[in-house]
N, C-alpha and C positions, 0 to 999 in steps of 0.2 A: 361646272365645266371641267373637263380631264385636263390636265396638263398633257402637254406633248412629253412624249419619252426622252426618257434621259442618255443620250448621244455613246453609243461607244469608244469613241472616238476621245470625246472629253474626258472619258472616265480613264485612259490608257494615257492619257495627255497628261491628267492629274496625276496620278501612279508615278511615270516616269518623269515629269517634273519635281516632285515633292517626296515623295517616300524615300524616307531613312532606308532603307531595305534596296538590297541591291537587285535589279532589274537587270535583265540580260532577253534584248535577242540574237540568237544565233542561226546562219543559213547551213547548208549543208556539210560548207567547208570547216563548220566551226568557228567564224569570223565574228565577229560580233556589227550587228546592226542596227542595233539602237540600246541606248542605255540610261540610267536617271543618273545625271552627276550628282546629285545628294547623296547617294550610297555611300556611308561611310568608309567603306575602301578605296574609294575612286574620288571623292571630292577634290582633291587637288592634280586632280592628272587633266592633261590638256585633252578635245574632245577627241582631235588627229589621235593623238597618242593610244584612241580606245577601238574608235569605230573604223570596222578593218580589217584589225587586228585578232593575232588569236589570245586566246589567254595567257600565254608563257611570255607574250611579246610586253606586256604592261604588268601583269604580275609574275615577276618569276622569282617569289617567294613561295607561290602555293606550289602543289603539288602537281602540276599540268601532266603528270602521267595518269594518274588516279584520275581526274577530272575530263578527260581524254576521254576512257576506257568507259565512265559511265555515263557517257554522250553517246558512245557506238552502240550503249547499250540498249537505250533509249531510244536511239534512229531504229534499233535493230529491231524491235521486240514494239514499237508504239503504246508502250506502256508509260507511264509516269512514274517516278520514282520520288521518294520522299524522303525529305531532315536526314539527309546523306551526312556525317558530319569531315569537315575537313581541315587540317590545318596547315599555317604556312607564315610566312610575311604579308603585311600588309602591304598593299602598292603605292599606297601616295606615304605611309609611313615605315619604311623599313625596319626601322631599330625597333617596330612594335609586331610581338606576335602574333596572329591572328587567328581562331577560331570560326567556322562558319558551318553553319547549317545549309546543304545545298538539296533543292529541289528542281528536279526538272520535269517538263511535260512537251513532249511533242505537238509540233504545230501540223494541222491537216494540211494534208496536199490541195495547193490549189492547183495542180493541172498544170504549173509552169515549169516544174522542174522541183528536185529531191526536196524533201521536205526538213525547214529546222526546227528548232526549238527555244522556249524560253527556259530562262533558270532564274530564279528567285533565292536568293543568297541573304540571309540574315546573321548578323554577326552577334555571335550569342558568346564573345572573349572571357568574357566578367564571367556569365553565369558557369559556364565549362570548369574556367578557372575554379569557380567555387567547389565545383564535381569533384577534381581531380584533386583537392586539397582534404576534402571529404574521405574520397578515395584512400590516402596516402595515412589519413590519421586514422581511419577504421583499421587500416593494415598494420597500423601500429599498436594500436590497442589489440589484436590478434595473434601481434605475434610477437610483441615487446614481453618480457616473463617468464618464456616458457620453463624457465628453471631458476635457480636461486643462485647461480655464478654472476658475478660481477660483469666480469667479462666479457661473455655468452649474451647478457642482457642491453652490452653497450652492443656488442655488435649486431643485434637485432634490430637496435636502434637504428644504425648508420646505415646498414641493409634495406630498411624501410622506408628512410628518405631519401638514399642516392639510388637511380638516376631521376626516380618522377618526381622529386622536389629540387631539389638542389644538386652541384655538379661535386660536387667533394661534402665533406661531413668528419667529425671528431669529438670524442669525448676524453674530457681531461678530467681527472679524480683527484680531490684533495690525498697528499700521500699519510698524511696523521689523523688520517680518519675526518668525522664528523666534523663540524664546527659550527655556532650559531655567531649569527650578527655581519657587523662586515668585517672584512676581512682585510689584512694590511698585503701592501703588495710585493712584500718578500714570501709570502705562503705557497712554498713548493706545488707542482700540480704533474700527476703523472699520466701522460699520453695513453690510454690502456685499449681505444679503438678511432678507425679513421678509414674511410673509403673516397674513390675506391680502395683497392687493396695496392695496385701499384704506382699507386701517389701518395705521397707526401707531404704535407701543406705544413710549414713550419716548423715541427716537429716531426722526428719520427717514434715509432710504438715504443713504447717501456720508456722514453725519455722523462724524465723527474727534476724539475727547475723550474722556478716563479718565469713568469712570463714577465718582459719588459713593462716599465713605469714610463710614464702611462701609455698606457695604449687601452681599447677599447676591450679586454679581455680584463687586467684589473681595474676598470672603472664598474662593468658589470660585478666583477666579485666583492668592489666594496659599497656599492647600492642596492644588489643582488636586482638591476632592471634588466630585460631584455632590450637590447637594441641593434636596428640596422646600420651598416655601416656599411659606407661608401669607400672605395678600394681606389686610388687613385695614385699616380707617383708621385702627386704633389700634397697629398694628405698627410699633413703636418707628427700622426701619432706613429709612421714609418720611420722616423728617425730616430724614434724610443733606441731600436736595435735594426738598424737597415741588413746587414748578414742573417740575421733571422729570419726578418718577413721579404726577403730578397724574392726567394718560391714564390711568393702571392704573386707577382709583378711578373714571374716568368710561366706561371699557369695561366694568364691571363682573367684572374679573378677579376672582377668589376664591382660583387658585392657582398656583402657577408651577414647575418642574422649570430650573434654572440647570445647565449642563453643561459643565465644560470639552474643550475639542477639543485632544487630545492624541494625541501620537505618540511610544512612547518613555518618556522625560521632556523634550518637546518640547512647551512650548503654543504652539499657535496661533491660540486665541479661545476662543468662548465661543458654545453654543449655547442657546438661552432659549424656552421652550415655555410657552402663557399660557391657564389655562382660565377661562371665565366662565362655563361649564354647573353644573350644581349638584353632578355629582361631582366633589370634590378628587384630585386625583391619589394616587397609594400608592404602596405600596415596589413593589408589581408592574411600576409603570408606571418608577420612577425604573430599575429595572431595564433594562427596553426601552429607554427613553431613551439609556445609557451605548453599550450596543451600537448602536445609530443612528449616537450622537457616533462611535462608535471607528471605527465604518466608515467612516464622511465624511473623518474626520480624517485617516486616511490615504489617500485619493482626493485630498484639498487639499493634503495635503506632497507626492502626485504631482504635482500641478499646480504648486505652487509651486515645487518644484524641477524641474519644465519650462520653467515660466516665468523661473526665474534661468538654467538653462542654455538657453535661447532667447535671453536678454538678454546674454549674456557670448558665444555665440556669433556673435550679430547686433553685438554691439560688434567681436568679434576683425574680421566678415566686412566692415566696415566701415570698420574701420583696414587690412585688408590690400586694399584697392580704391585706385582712383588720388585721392588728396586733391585735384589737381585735374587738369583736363584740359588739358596744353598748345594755345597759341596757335601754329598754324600756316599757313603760307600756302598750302599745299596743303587743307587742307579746316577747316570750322568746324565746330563738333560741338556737341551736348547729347546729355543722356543723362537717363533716367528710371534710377533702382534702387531696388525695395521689395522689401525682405527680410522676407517675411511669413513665410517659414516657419524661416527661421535655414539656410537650404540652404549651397550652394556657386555660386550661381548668378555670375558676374562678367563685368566688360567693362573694356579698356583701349583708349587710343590709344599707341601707342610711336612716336617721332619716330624716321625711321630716314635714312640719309648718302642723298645726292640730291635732299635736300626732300621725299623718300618719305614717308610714313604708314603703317604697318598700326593697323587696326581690330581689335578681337578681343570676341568674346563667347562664353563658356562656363558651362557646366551640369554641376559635379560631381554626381553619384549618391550618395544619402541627404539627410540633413540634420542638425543640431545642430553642436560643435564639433569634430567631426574630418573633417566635408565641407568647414568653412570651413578648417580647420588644410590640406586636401589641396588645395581651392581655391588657397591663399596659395605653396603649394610649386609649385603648377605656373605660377602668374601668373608668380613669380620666375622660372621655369625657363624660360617662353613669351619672358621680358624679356633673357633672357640669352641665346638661341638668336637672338633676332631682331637683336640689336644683332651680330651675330655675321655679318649680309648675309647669310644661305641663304635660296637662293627658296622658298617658302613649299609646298613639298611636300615637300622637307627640311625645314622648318622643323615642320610636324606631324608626319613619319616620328622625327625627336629627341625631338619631346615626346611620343608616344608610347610611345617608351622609358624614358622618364623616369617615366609613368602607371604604365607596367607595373611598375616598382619597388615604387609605391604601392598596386599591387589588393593587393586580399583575398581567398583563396581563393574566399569565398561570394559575391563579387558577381561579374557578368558583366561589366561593364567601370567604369572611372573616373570619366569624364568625357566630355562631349560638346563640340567646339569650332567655332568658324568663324572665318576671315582673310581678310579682305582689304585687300590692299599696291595701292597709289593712288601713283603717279610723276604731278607736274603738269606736269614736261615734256613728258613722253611723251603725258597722257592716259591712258595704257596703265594696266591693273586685273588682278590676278590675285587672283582667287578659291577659297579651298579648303576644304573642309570634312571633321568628323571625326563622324559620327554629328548631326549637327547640324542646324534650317533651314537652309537658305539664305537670302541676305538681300534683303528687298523691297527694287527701284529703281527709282525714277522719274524720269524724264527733267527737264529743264526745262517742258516744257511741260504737265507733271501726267501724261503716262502711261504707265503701267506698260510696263517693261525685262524681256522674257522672256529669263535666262540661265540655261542648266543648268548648274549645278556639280554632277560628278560627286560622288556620294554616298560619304567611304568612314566605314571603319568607328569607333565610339567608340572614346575615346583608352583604352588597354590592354585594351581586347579581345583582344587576343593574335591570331592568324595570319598575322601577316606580310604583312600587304597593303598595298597602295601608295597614296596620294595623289595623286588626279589634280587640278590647277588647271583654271579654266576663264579666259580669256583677253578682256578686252574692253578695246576704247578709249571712256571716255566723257567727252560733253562738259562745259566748263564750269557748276556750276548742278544737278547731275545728284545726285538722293537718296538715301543710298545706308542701309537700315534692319535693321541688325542686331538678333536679340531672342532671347530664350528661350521655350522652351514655356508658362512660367508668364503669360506676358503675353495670349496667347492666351483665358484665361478660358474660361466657358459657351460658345466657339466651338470648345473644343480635340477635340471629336468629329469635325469638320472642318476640318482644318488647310488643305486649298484653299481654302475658303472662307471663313476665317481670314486668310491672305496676301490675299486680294480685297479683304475689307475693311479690312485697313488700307493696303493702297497706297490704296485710296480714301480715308479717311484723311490720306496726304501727298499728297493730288492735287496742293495750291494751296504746293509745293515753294518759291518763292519768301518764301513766310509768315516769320516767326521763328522759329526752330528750338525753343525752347521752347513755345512756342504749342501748334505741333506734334507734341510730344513730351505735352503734355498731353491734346491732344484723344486723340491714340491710346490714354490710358490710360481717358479717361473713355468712349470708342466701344468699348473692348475689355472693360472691365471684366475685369480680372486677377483670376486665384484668390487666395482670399484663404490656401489651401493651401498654395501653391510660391510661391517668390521669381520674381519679373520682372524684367526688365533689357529695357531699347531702350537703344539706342546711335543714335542719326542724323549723321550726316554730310553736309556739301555741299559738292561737290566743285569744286575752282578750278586754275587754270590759270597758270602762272606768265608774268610778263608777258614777252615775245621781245625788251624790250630790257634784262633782266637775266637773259639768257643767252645764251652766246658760244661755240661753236665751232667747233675746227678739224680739219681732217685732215691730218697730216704723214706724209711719205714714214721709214721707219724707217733712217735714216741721222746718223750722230752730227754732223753740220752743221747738222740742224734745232733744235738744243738752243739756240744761239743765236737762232736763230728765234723759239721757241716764246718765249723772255722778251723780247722784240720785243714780239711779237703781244703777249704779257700787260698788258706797260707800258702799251701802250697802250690796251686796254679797259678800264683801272683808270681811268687817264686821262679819258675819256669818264665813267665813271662816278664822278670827284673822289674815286678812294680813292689819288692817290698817295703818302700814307705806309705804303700796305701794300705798293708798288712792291717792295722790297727781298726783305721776307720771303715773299712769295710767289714771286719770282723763283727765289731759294733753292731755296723747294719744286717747283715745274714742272722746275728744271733737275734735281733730283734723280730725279723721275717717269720724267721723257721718256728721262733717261741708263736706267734702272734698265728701262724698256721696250724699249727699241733694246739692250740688250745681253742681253736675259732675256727677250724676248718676240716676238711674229711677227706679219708683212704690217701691215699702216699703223696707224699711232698716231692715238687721236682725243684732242683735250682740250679739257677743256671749263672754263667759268667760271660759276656762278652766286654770284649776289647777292642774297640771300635774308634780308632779316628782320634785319638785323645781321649777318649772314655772312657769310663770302666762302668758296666749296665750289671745291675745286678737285678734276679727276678725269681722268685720262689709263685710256685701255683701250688695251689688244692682245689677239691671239688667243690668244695663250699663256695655258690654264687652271692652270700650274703656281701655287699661295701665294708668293711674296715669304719669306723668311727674317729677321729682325728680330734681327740679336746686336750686339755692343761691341765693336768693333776694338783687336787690342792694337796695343802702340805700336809695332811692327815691322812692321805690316801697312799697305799702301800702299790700299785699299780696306776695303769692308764699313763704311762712316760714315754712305751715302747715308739709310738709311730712319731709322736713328738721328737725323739730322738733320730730317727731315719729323717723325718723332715729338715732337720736340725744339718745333719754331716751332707746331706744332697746338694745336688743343685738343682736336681726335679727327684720328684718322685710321683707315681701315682698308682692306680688301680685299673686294670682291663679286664675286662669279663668278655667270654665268650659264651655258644651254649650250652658247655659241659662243667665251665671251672672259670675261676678269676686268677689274675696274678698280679702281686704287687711287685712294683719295680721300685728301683732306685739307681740314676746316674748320678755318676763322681765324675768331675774335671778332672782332668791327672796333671801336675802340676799346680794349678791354681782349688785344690781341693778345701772345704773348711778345715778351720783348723779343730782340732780337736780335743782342745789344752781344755776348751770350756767343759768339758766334758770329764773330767780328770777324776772327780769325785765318784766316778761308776766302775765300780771292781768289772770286769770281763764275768766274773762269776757272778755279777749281781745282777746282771741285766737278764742274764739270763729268765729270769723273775719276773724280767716287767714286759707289761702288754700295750 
């Protein structure tokens, strides 16, 4: 037997007696005509106080403009609309916010007049909340990081929870770094970000001072717990420092989430989140909160320990640079070096035998400390090669060698370098490069010195390629501007036009070399990415009556000659108490040339700066042999001897001839008493 059908009536009867879900009928005016007081935004409202009424008159928490608009839309269009979402106060509970999912469907005309509608309203608070908590921490995880600054990474932070989490927000940093365990409550804490930006809660930025005892900021730092805390004028932890937390009470906070920033068992601060909306925060939220902190905290110990090995790096790269720059009479120098990125980038001057100079700037590949640790190995290695007189294409083909010790499988080459060796006798310049600029020169009279140096390859590259120098004479006064690609800045997409401007830059060469070296950094503006180096030079000219030479026939009668001549330009220049010891040394030179070397002897004398350089050439590219004569042996004393009264001496070879030198201190010279036993006429003898 069918049952009789199931009443519509009853089923509309049930609905709006029982269902949690809010019910709504509305007539045309928008009134509401019937409703289920179960609805949990309506349970406590009187029935008068509904039916009647428009929605603004019993809730005017929600949003009755929006809710309005999508009724006309509805009447308008007899369409149904769905899971509209909308939020506002609750009506029977104000101090709660409410979330609702609103759907409407038009009711059919029955032929008495305009037609209304129902709406079905479900209060979906919780689940939204959970969305928007979701929301707040994907945003965080996206955009908390993006760089390895402290700083940058709190304010990501405070960005990404004010305004859709919380109403203020701050991160405080231990100021002494790191620390494990808990923590006592005098441990300084430095304010480093806070939002918005034109509040203040407590503290303001850069401020650096323990936070009151006790209060809920050192309870957290010495348990390392997150916890909510309730903001009230009568909560007992305000009196820690009432002047302090006075702000809280005059922003109208009501609740706070305090969080330590940990990594580990590692704290690093403390993150502080401040509501003065009328919902107090929940376990839900202290929940999101932790996860926020844990993320941050470890993007901060990235940075901080970026930032310490930035700093120990740029210390190492900074002790292993020249602490200063020798005084020479061949060129004056300044130099700019900003180690922005903790690279390998470096520049030296190396005083070299002839009153010579080489220049150097180089560009290891990578950065942190094992580009300055590679840097520091090759400086030495570049210092040790040069003092060694190889013209300067052996002098990169060796440290090239040297690089290639150093690569790493993964990378493609070392380092990048450039040289140039400056003689003020000669004028003469050889230039050589290793993957490198070449370097801007400017004349004396401001312009620009077109020289090509051939380009070769970065230092361990590997293939065995060669070093070619480029060869110039230039005059007294002449700019010579070595740099790295970091100096280049916002022009380094054009590197022509990058060297343009800054030879334009040292147009006005005569200026002071610092001056100079500044204006280029401020016209260039260097990345603040990669490390810069300039190096400038101004090149001089050794003056012609503190330099003397001669050309002797290669015949052992000139040896007496030669300390003749000597005597007597000593003479002219009032050094005759070096008379003796240098005699000494020319007669060992010249003998040790005419018996071990070929076609005409040149020697020469410079007076340089406290010096006295002494230098005999012949054609013969054979080294000189430097050993101790036993006591049976009638020769092999001679160089022993030059080594002996020196304070350097050495050998240069070029590609026609070698020349052995010898510098004397003038004033602080050896002495030469030890040497007593050798007649002027006996040495003559020895080789």
């Amino acid at each position: 037997m069918a049952s009789d059908p199931i009443d519509d009536a009853a089923v509309l009867n049930a609905l709006f007696g029982n269902s949690t879900q809010g019910l709504f009928v509305f007539d045309a005016e928008r009134k509401v005509e019937r409703y289920n007081p179960a609805g949990r935004g309506v349970r406590k409202l009187a029935a008068e106080d509904v039916v009647g009424h428009e929605v603004e008159d019993f809730a005017p928490g929600v949003d009755s403009a929006e809710l309005r608009s999508l009724m006309d839309e509805v009447l308008a269009s007899g369409a149904p609309l769905r899971r509209k979402l909308l939020r506002g106060r609750s009506p029977s509970d104000p101090d709660r916010t409410l979330t609702v999912e609103v759907s409407l469907f038009p009711l059919p005309d029955a032929g008495s007049g305009p037609p209304g509608l129902v709406a079905v309203v479900e209060d979906v608070t919780e689940r939204q909340a959970a969305a928007d908590r979701l929301a707040v921490l994907s945003r965080v995880h996206s955009t908390v990081g993006s760089t390895l600054d402290v700083r940058t990474t709190a304010d990501e932070l405070v960005r990404g929870l004010v305004p859709a989490f919380a109403d203020g927000a701050s991160v405080d940093l231990l100021d002494d770094g790191l620390t494990s365990g808990p923590l006592s409550s005098g441990v300084p804490l430095r304010r480093i970000s806070f939002a918005p930006a034109d509040t203040v809660i407590v503290r303001k930025e850069g401020d650096s001072r323990p936070f009151p005892y006790p209060t809920p900021y050192t309870q957290a730092l010495n348990d390392t717990e997150a916890r909510i805390v309730a903001v009230t004028p009568e909560a007992p932890w305000l009196a820690a420092d009432p002047e302090m937390f006075e702000p809280l009470l005059k922003a109208n906070v009501r609740s706070m989430i305090v969080v330590p920033l940990r990594v580990r068992d590692t704290v690093l601060g403390l993150l502080t989140l401040y509501r003065n909306r009328t919902d107090p925060f929940e376990e839900a939220d202290l929940a999101m909160a932790r996860q926020a902190a844990a993320t941050t905290a470890a993007h901060l110990d990235n940075a901080r320990s970026y930032r310490r090995e930035h700093m120990v790096a740029s210390t190492l790269q900074r002790k292993l640079q020249p602490s200063t720059t020798p005084h020479l009479s061949a060129v004056e120098t300044a130099h700019i070096y900003l180690p922005e990125s903790a690279g390998g980038d470096w520049y030296d001057v190396i005083p070299l035998s002839g009153a010579r100079v080489a220049l150097v700037v180089g560009d290891v590949a990578g950065h942190g400390i094992e580009a300055a640790a590679t840097m520091g190995q090759l400086r030495i290695a570049l210092r040790t090669l040069a003092l060694k007189d190889l013209e300067t294409d052996e002098l990169l083909t060796h440290l090239d060698e040297v690089a290639s010790q150093l690569a790493e499988p993964s990378e493609p080459y070392v380092a990048t370098c450039a040289i140039t060796v400056y003689n003020p006798v000669s004028r003469r310049c050889a230039m050589v490069r290793a993957g490198h600029p070449a370097p801007v020169i400017v004349d004396p009279a401001g312009s620009p010195v077109d020289v090509e140096v051939p380009l070769g390859p970065p230092l361990g590259a590997g293939g065995g390629r060669v070093f070619t120098p480029a060869l110039i004479d230039l005059p007294a006064g002449t700019l010579i501007a070595h740099y790295t690609n970091g100096l280049l800045g916002a022009h380094s997409h054009d590197p022509a036009a990058a060297r343009r401007r800054l030879a334009q830059t040292l147009a006005s060469p005569a200026r002071p070399l610092r001056e100079l070296s500044d204006d280029a950094v401020y016209r260039m503006a260097p990345s603040r990415d990669d490390d810069a180096v300039l190096l400038l030079a101004r090149t001089h000219t050794l003056a012609k009556e503190n330099v003397a030479d001669w050309t002797l026939p290669a015949e052992p009668s000139v040896v007496s000659t030669a300390r003749r001549l000597v005597g007597q330009q000593l003479a002219v220049w009032h050094l005759e108490e070096a008379a003796y010891t240098t005699g000494l040394i020319v007669s060992e030179l010249v003998t040790n040339a005419i018996r071990y070397g070929a076609g005409p002897i040149q020697l020469r004398l410079i007076h340089d700066n406290g010096r006295l350089l002494t230098e005999v050439t012949d054609a013969n590219r054979t080294s000189p042999h430097l050993r101790h004569a036993r006591e049976s042996d009638e020769g092999g004393r001679g160089l022993y001897i030059v080594m002996r009264l020196s304070s350097h001496w050495g050998v240069r070879h070029s590609q026609q001839d070698k020349t052995i030198w010898s510098e004397q201190r003038l004033g602080g010279e050896p002495d030469a008493a030890g040497f007593a036993e050798f007649d002027v006429a006996d040495v003559e003898g020895l080789s």
